[in-house]
N, C-alpha and C positions, 0 to 999 in steps of 0.2 A: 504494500500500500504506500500512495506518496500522499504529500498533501493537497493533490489533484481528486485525488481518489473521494468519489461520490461517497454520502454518507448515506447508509440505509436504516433501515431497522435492527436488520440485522450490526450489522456495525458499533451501532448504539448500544444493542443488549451486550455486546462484548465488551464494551466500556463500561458496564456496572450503569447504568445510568436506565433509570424508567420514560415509558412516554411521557409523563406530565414531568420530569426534567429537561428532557429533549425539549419541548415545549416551552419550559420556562430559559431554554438559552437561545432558542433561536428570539425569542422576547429582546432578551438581551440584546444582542450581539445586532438585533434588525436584520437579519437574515440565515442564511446557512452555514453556518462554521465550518471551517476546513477543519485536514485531520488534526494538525498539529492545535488547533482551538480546541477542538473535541475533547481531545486528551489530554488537556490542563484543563478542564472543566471537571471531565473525569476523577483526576485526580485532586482536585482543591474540594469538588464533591462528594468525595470518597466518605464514606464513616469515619473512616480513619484521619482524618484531615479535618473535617468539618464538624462532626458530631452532631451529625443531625438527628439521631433519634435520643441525643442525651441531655441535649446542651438548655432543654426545658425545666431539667431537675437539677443540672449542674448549677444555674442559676441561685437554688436553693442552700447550697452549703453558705458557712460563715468562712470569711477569708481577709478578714480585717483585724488587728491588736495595734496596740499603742508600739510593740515592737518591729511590726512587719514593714517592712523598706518596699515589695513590692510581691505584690500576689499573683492569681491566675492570671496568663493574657501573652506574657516573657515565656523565654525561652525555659527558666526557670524562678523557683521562688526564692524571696530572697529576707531574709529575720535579722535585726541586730542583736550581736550580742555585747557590747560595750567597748569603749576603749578605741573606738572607730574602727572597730571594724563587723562584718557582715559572712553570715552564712548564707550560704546560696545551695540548694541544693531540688531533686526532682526524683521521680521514678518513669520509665515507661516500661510496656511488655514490645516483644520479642519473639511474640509465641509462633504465629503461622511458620515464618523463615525458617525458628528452631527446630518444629517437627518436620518441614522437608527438608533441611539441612543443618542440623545440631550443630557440629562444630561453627561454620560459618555464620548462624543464623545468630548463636547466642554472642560469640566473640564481637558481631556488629552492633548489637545488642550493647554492648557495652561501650564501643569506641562510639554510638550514637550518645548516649546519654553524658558519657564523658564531654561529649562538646555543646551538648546544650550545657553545662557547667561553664566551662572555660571562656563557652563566647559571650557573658555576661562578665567576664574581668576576674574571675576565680583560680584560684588554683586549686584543681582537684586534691584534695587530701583523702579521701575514705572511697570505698564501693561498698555497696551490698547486692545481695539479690534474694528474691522470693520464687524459688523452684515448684513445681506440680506436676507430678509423673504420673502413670496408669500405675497395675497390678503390677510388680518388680516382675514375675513370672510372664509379662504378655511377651512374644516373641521378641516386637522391638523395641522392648523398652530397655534393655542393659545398652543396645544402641544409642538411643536416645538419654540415657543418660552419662552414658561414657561422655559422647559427642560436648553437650551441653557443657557438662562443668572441664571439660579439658577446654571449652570454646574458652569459657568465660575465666580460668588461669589461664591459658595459652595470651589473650589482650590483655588482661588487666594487669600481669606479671612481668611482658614485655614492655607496657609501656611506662611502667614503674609507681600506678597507685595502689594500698595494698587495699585488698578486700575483706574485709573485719569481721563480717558475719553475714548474716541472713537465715531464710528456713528453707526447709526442702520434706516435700509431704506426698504422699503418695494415695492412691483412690485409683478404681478401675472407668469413674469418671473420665478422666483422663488419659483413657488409652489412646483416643484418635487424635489429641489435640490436648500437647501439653503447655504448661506454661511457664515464660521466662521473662519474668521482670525484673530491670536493673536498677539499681538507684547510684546513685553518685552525689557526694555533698562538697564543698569545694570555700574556701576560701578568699577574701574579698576585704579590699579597704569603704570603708561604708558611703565613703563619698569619689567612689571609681566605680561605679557599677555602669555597664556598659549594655546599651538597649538598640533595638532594631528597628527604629522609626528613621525611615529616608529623610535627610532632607537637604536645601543648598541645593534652588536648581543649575543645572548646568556639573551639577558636582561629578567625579567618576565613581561610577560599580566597577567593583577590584574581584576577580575569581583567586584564589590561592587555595595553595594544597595541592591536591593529587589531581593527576589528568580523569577524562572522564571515560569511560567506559560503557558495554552494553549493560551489564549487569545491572540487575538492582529497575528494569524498567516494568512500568507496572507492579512493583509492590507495594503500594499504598492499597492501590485496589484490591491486588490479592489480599491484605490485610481484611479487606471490607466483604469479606466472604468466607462465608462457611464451606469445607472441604468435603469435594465427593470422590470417586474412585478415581479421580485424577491427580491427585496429590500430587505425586511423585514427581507429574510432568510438569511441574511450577519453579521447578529446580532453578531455572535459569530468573525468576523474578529474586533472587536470594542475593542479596550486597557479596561482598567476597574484601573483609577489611587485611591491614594491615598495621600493627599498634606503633611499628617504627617509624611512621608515619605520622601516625598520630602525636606522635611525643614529640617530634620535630613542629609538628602545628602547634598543641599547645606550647610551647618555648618561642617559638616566631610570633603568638599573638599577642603573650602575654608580656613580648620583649615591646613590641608595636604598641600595646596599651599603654604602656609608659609616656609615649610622646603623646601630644593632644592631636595625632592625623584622622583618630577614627572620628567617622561622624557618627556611623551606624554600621552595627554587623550582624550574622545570622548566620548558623550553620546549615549546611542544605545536607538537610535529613528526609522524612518521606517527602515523596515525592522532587527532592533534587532544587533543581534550580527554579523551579515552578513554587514551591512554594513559598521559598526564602526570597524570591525576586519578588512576589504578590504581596508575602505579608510584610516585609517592609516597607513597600510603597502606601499597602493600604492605613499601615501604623503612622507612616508622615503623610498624608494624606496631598502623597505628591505620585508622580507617574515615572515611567521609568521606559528607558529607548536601551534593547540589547543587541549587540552586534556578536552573533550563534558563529561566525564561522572564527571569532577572536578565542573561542574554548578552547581552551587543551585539551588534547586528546589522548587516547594512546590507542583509538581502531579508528582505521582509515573509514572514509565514506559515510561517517555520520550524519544524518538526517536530524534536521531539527524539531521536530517530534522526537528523536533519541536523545539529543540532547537536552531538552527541556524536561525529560521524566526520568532521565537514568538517577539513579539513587546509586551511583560510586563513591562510595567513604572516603573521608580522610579531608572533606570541601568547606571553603567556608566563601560566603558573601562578603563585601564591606562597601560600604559610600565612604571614601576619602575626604577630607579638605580640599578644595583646589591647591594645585602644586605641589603637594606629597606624595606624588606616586613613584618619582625615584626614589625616595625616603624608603617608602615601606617598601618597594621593590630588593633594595638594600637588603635590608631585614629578611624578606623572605628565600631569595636568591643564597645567603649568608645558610640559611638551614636548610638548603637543596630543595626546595618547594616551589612549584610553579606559580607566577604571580601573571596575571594578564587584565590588564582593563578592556571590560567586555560591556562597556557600555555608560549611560550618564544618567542621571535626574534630570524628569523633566516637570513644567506644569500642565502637564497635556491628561491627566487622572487617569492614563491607559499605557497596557503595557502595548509598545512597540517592537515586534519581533523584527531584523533583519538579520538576512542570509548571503552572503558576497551583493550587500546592495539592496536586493530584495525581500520585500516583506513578506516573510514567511507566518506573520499572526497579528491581528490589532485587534485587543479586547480592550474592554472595560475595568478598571480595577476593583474600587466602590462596588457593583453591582455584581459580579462574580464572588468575590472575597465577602460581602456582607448580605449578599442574596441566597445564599445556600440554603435549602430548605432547612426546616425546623418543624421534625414532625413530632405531632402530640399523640403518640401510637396508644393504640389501647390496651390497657392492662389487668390482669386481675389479680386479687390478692390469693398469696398463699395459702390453700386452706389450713387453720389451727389444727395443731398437732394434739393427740390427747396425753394426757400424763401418764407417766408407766408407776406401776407397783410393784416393786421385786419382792419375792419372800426374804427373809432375812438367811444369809448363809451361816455357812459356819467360819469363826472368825481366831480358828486357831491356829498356829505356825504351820502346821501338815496342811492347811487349806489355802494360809494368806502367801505363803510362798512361792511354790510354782507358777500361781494365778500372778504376782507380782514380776515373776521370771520371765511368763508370758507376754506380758504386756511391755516388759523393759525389751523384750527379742522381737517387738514389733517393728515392722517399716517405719511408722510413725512414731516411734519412741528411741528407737534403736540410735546407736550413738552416730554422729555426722562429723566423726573426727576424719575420714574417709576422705570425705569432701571438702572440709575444707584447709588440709592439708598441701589438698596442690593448690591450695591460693597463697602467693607471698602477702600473708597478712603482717610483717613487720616493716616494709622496706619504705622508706621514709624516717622512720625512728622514731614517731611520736604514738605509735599504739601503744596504749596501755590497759585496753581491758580488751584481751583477745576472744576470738570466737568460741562459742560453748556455752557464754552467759546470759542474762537476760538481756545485755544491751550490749554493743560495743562501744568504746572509749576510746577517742582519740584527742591528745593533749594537742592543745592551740597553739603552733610552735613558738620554743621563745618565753612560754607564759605559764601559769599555773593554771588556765582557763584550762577545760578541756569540752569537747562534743560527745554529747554520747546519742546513738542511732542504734533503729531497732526497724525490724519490720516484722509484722503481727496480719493473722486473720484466720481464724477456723470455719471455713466452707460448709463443713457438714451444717454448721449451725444456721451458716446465711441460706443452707438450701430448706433446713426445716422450719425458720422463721425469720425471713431476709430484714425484718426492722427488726430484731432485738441482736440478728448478727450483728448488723451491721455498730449497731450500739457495744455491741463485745470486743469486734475490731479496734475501732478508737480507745475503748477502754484499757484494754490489754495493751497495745501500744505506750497509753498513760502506764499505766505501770510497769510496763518494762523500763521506762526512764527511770522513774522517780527510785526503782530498786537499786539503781546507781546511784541516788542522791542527785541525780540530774531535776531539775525544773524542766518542764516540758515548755516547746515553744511552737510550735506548726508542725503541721503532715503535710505531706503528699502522697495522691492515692494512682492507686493501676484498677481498675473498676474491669477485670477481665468476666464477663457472660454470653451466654449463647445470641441464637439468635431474635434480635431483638424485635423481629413482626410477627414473632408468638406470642398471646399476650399473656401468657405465666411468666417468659422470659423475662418479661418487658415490665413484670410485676415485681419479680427478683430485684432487677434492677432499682425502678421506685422503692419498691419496700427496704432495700442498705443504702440508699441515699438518705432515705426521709430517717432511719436510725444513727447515721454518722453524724449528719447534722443533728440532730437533738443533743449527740453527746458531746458533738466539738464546741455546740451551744452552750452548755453546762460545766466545759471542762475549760473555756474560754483559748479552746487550742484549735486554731485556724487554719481552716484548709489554702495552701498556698502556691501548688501546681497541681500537678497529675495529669493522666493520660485514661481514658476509656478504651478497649481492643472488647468490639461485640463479633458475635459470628463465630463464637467459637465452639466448631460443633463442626463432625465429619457424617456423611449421611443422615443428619437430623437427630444423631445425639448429641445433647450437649454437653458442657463439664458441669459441673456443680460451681453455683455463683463466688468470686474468687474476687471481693473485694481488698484487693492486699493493701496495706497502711505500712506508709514507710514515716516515719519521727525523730526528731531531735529535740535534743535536749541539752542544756547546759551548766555543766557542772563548775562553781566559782572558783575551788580550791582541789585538781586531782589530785592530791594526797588525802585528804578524805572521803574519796569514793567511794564505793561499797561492790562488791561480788557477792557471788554465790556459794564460795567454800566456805568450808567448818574454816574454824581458825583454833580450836583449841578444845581438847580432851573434857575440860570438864564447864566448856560454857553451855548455856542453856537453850533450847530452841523452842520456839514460840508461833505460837498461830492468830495473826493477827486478819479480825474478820467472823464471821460465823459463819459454820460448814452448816452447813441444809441437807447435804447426802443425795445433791441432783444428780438423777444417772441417766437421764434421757441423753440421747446426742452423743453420750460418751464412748472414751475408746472401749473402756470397760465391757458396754455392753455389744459394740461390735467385736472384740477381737475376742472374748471369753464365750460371751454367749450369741454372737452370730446374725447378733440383730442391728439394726440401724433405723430405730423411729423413739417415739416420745418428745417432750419440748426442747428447750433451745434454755440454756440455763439466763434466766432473767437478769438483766443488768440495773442495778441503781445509782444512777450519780449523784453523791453525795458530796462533789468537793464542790464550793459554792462558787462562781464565777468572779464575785468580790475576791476570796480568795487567792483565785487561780490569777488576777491580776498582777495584786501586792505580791505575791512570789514573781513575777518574770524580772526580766534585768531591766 
């Protein structure tokens, strides 16, 4: 196909896009979009881009504190924590890539998230990540999990951030479609924070980093779809990174950040140059003229449709100052990275594609970027679960032992020293509370600050009562900080569920939105990025609702932290709290006695939001 090539119907349904989209872009555009239009429609309309079936309830979380510097909207969120300076940090999933290509899928996985960190002015200091496998026993799952966490040591070790913790949890949910959410927290002076709004018309757009390639085209879309027996042949929408690369980017941009050339930057993640060239134009609510044959490359005969949707790693955008572009050319050339001005700011509110001369695309910015549908799908509630009554066992060592050996030999309980042993969780030298505890701890270099990060969610729960999961999530996340002695300050979430025009799906969904929010309401702990991945379902099964919660937290003095070991022969242990003996949802009763229904263990928030103030920094 070229960009002559007639659009059909058929054409259209390849592009993920329905008739009444079609419809609303030919609106648009005042006529018939060529291919290369079609396909940045596509992909800025994608689920995965746009959020269209979420961005009704996303609306509804809290994402504002007296601490937060800058919420949803950025590349990522960004908290102060005193002393001038700022945490920046995010999560996204990774899932489709990962289950047709594990290694690749998860290592970009992380080289992605690492640069939404760094192109806000950060310096990555921490990774985590939130794992979800099938049955350990399904055929492809020792593949699927080799692939995975060798992906995610393989980047995060080469390009030298360590990775401190996370969970990894296993369900036959998840045999067709697992999941891989990364998170990254990063480092930042509180008055350098570097944002993606175009502006300075006349100004130059700078391409740097790595040449572009085919890979990685249409994976936004593939993201925005549920998987049928074709999986396998998706192969080639899969990014293919490179962390040495990466390490050279982050050092070239954060040497660049120093001088005052940037005006604006943005790394080109889904969907590539499309949508780091859209959303920065439509955040300076300026236009933008791109000159497609100025790209670097490294395959000959690339098509501007290729070039506009290839998602090749390692890339970042920037609008320069006028007159700096030998400066940072300098700079990048300096750490072997490709720097090319491929284009300027305009006031014209539309992107202008050229091709040796030729216009190869003229859209609208405003009307694309903030026209994307916004559907209010319909949903039902979960129905209530009923309460179980177990008879009472027998509670003597012959009984409580095995039964305890059982559940410690579980997939879900069983130790994950395994995994994350091929993560370099030291290198950097400021870890101090390593992987294994409730939180990880990493000290603020230089200072007795330290961060502590955790990520939190139990599925089963969100699937048997999606509003009190959801309320658990955030919870458990609160107290995994505070078990450090950290003060909790924001999340970021990965909102992984099936597909979203079922309306039980769609119910899931609402129903852990509408519990996050109550409790980050409560807890006065602010939603402040995140990412949605709906579709996740191969033949119309889905996984079980997987709102995973990544947090931070800040502790003022790391020598008084806290862990999880005993410390001494005859000190005392205590249970703070009142046990009730809920055993609906638990492992207990799946992995002993084979079942998996009853309630969802109720959550109350009880820390007052007055409170939760006067505690932040």
């Amino acid at each position: 196909m070229t960009a002559e090539t007639k659009i059909t119907p058929e054409i259209v349904a390849e592009h993920g896009l329905t008739r009444d989209e079609y419809k609303r872009i030919r609106q648009i555009m005042g006529r018939e979009p060529n291919l290369v239009e079609l396909g940045i429609f596509s992909a800025m309309w994608s689920e995965h881009c746009s959020y269209k079936s979420s961005k009704k309830w996303l609306k509804t979380l809290p994402t504002t504190a007296p601490w937060v510097i800058c919420g949803p909207g950025e590349n990522a969120g960004v908290v102060d924590i005193g002393d001038g300076q700022a945490i920046i940090f995010k999560m996204e999933s990774h899932n489709h890539p990962s289950y047709i290509e594990p290694y690749q899928g998860a290592a970009t996985g992380v080289g992605g998230i690492l640069r939404d960190v760094f192109t806000m002015g950060a310096r990555p200091i921490a990774m985590m990540n939130a794992l979800r496998f099938g049955d350990p026993s399904h055929p492809k799952m020792k593949h699927l999990i080799s692939g995975v966490v060798s992906g995610i040591g393989g980047y995060g070790n080469c390009v030298g951030v360590p990775t401190v913790g996370g969970e990894t949890d296993f369900h036959p949910a998840y045999n067709g479609n697992i999941l891989v959410n990364a998170m990254c927290v990063g480092l930042a002076d509180a008055d350098k924070i570097f944002y993606s709004a175009a502006a300075g018309i006349g100004n130059p757009v700078v391409y740097v980093g790595s040449k572009t390639g085919r890979d990685g085209i249409h994976g936004a879309s593939m993201a925005s779809a549920e998987f049928g027996e074709d999986a396998e042949q998706k192969r080639p929408t899969v990014q293919v990174g490179d962390p040495f690369t990466e390490k050279l980017l982050i050092e070239a941009c954060l040497e660049l950040m120093k001088s005052d050339a940037i005006v604006a930057i943005q790394d080109m993640g889904a969907a590539g140059l499309t949508s780091s060239s859209f959303e920065m134009a439509d955040k300076g609510d300026a236009g933008i003229e791109l000159w497609l044959d100025k790209v670097p490359t490294r395959e000959v005969g690339m098509t501007p449709y290729e070039l506009m949707l290839s998602e090749s790693q390692e890339r970042m955008l920037m609008v320069l100052k006028p007159g700096r572009e030998d400066e940072a050319r300098r700079v990048f050339e300096k750490w072997e990275l490709d720097f090319a001005v491929i284009g300027k700011v305009t006031d014209t509110g539309r992107m202008v594609l050229k091709f040796h001369d030729a216009v190869a695309g003229d859209l609208p910015i405003k009307p694309l970027a903030n026209g994307s549908p916004e559907y209010d799908r319909p949903w039902t509630p979960t129905p209530q679960r009923r309460p179980i009554v177990l008879p009472r066992g027998r509670d003597d060592l012959d009984a409580v032992l095995p039964t305890l050996e059982k559940l410690m030999g579980s997939p879900d309980l069983a130790s994950r020293r395994w995994i994350w042993e091929q993560y370099d969780h030291m290198v950097m030298g400021d870890t101090v509370g390593r992987p294994g505890g409730d939180a990880a701890v990493v000290r603020i270099h230089g200072t007795q600050k330290a961060v502590a990060i955790t990520t939190d969610v139990t599925p089963r729960y969100c699937y048997a009562d999606p509003y009190q999961g959801g309320r658990q999530a955030i919870a458990e996340t609160w107290r995994n900080l505070t078990a450090t002695g950290a003060k909790p300050l924001a999340i970021t979430d990965c909102l992984n569920f099936g597909n979203p025009e079922k309306p039980e799906i769609m119910g899931q969904l609402v129903g852990c939105i509408q519990g996050m929010a109550e409790a980050c309401r409560a807890l006065n702990f602010p939603v402040v990025s995140g990412n949605v991945s709906l579709y996740n379902e191969t033949q119309g099964t889905g996984i079980l609702p997987t709102p995973a919660i990544g947090g931070v937290g800040l502790i003022a003095d790391v020598s008084r932290r806290a862990d999880i070991a005993f410390k001494g022969r005859d000190h005392a242990i205590i249970v703070i709290g009142e046990t009730r003996g809920h055993m609906g949802q638990s492992l207990y009763l799946r992995e002993i006695l084979g079942r998996e229904d009853g309630e969802t263990p109720p959550v109350t928030c009880r820390w007052s939001a007055a409170t939760a103030i006067s505690s932040a920094p």
